[in-house]
N, C-alpha and C positions, 0 to 999 in steps of 0.2 A: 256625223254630229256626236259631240262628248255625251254620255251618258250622265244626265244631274248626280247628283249623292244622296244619299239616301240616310236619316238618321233613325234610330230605332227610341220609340214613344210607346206610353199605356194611354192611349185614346178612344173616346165613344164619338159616335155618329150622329148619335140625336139624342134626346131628349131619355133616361134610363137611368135606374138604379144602378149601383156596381156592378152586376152584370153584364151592361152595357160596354164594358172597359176593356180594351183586350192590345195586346202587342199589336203595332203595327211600323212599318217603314214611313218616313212622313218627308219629303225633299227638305235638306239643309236647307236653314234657313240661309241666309245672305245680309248681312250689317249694310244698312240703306246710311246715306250721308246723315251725320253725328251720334251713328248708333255703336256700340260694344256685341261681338259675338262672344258666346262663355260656353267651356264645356265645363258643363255641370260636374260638381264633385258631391254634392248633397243640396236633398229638397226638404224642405219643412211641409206638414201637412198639416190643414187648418179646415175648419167644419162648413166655412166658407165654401170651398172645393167642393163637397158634397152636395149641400144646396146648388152650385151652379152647374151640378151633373145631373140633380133631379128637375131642376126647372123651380125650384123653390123662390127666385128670386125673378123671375119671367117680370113680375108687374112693373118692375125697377129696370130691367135690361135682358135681352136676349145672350142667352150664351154663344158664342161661335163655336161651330161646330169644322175640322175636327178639334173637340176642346180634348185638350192635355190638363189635369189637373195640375196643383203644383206652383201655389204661388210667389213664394220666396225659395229661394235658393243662394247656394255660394258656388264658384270654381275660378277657373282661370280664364281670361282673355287670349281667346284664338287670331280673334282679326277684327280690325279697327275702319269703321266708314269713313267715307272722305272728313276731313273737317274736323275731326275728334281731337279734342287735347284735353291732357291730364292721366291718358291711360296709356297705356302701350301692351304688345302682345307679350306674355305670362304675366302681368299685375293678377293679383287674388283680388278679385271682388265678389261682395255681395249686394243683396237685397231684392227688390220687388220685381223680377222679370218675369212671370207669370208663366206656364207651360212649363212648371219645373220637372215633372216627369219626365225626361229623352231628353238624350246628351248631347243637344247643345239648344243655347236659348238666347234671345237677343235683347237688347233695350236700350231706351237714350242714354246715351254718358252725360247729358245734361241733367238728366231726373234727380231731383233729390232722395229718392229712394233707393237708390243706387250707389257704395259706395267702396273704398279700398277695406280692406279685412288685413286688423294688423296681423304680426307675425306671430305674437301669441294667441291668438284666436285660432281655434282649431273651425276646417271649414265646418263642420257639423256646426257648433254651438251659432257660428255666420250664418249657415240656412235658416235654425231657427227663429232666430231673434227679430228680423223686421216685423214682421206684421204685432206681432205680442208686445216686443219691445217699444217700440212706437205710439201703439195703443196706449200702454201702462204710462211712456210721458206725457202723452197728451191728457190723459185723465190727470195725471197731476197737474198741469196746466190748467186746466178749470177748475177744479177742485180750488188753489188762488193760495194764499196763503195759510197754510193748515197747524206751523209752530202752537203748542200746545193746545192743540183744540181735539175734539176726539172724533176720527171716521170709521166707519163702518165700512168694510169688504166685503159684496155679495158676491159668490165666486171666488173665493180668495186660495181657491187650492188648485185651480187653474192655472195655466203659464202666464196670463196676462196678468190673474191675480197676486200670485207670487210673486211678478214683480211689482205694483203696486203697494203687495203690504213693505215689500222693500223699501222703496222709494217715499212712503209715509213717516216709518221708521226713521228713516235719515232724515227726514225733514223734521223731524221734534213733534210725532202727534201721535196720539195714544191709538194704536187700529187694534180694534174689534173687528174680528175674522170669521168668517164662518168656513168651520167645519166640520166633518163627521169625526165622531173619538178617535179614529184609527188615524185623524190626518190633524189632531191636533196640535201633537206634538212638532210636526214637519211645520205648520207653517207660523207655531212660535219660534220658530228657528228663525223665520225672516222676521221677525220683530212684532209679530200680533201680541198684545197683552191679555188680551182675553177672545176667547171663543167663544162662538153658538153653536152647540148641533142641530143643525138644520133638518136633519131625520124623523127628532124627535120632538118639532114643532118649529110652530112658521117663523123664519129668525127675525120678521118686521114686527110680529108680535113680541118677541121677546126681547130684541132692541127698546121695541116701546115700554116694556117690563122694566128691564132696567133704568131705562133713563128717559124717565115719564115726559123732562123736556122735550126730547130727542138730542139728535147728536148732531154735530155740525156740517160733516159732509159725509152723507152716501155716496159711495161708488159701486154701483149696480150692472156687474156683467152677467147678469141671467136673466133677468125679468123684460119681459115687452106689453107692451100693451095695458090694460089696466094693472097687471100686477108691477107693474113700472109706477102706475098713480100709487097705488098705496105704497109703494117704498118710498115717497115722497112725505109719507104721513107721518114717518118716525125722523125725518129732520127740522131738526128747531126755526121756528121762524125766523129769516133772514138767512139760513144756512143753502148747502148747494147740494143736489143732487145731480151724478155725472154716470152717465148711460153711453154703454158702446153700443147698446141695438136699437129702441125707435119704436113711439109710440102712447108714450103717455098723454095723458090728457092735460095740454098744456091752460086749458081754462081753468082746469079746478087746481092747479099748482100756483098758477099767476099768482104776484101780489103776495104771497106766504115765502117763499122756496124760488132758489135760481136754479132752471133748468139747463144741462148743457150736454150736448150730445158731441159725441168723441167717434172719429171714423176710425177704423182697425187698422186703415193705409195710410194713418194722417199723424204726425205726431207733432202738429202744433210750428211751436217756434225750435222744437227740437229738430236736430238730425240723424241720420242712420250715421253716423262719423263722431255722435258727441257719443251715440247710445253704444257704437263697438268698441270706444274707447274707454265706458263704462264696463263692458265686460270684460274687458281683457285687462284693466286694471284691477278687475276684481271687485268695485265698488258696487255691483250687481253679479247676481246670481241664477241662471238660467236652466234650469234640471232640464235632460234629455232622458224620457221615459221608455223609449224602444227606439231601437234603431233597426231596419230592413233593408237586404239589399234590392238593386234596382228591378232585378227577376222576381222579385216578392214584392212589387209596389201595390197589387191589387191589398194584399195582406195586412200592408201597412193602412188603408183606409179602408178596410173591415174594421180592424180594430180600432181609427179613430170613431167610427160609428157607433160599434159598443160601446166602448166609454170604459174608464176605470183603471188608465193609463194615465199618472202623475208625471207629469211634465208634455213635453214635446215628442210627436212623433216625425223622426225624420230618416228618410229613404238614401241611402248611399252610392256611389257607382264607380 
């Protein structure tokens, strides 16, 4: 009998901090009828990943164990399941194939999450880009029509936030950005017109300071929970608050404020094909903040943990 194959994965067992995470051999996986097999060329790492290593999200779904973190990724196409069309073995794809850690990964060729990586796209900025990129259209897609009205970016020196004050920018709306002095300058680059430091007081208070109506659309990637409800306080009556995490108190927003909750996997009516041909044409801009190789993956999600890493971290192989 053939001896199966063996790929090499940074995998935990159970339920564990980063410690929990260690090399292991894991059997190649095998493309089941209309699926894409990929060897990984780069994994993007997302805070996501960590929560579903520590059990932080257990109330909402079990993690499979053994979990490889590592949810978007780019590489090439090894081998094709019955039925598949559209790809064929070397096509560059990216997007959401989850277990990006260990060289190689599988998923539908039907997924919208999945898609070709043009030629100018380098695989890095590919790994990156689904989950952030997708995120930031789809907040623009609720947020609705924003041409001269003015929004607010909580988060906005984040990947997801960077692209969103982008993506405001071009759409003709004045965005107020919050962030520290040192990252003021970086994200009037993307087109924020003015800043808040968020350090040096609470930026819902000082949104409210400024613009005693409030402002017309929030978009709020940090806050959960009641501090989600008061970010809803400094938007003007009829305007839209737009959350990628969960939790506000949707009674005491009703009837004032449109709530609208944005998945990280979900980018609406957009596609990962409209949003790579956004960056490879350049009309978006994606910073990659450290890059590790695939023997330093544990490394690589320490330092997403710490925090204080501008842009994207992504793992190479």
């Amino acid at each position: 009998m053939a001896k199966s194959k063996a790929m090499k994965a940074l995998a935990a067992s159970t339920y564990r901090s980063l410690d929990g995470l260690a090399f292991t051999e894991l059997p190649d996986p095998v493309p089941g009828p209309g699926e894409l097999l990929v060897r990984v060329e780069a994994t993007s790492l997302n805070p996501v990943d960590v929560k579903m290593l520590r059990g932080d999200l257990r109330s909402l779904f079990e993690t499979p164990f053994p979990y490889v973190p590592g949810a978007d990724l780019a590489g090439r196409v090894v081998a094709v399941g019955a039925g598949v069309k559209g790809y064929a073995i070397g096509d560059r794809v990216g997007g959401l194939f989850h277990a990006g850690l260990a060289e190689l990964a599988r998923a539908s060729a039907a997924s919208p999450l999945i898609a070709r990586v043009p030629e100018a796209l380098t695989s890095t900025v590919a790994a990156a880009a689904p989950v952030v990129g997708l995120a930031a259209l789809g907040a623009m897609e609720s947020a609705g029509d924003i041409r001269g009205r003015k929004i607010a970016v909580i988060g906005a020196t984040g990947a997801v936030g960077s692209l969103v004050v982008q993506l405001a920018h071009a759409a003709g709306a004045t965005v107020i950005a919050t962030a520290k002095p040192p990252d003021a300058t970086y994200v009037r680059g993307f087109g924020a017109s003015e800043t808040i430091d968020y350090g040096s007081q609470p930026a819902i208070d000082e949104i409210k300071r400024r613009y005693p109506e409030g402002v017309d659309v929030i978009v709020d990637l940090v806050s959960v929970g009641p501090a989600l409800t008061a970010t809803g306080s400094a938007v003007r009556p009829g305007g839209v608050l737009v959350s990628t995490l969960f939790g506000a108190d949707e009674a005491a927003l009703a009837g004032r404020i449109a709530l609208r909750y944005v998945r990280m996997d979900e980018g609406g009516s957009a596609s990962l094909e409209q949003l790579y041909g956004m960056l490879a044409g350049g009309d978006l801009r994606l910073d990659i903040g450290a890059t590790y190789p695939f023997d330093r993956s544990a490394e690589a999600l320490e330092a997403l943990v710490a925090g204080g890493v501008r842009g994207k971290i992504v793992v190479t192989f």
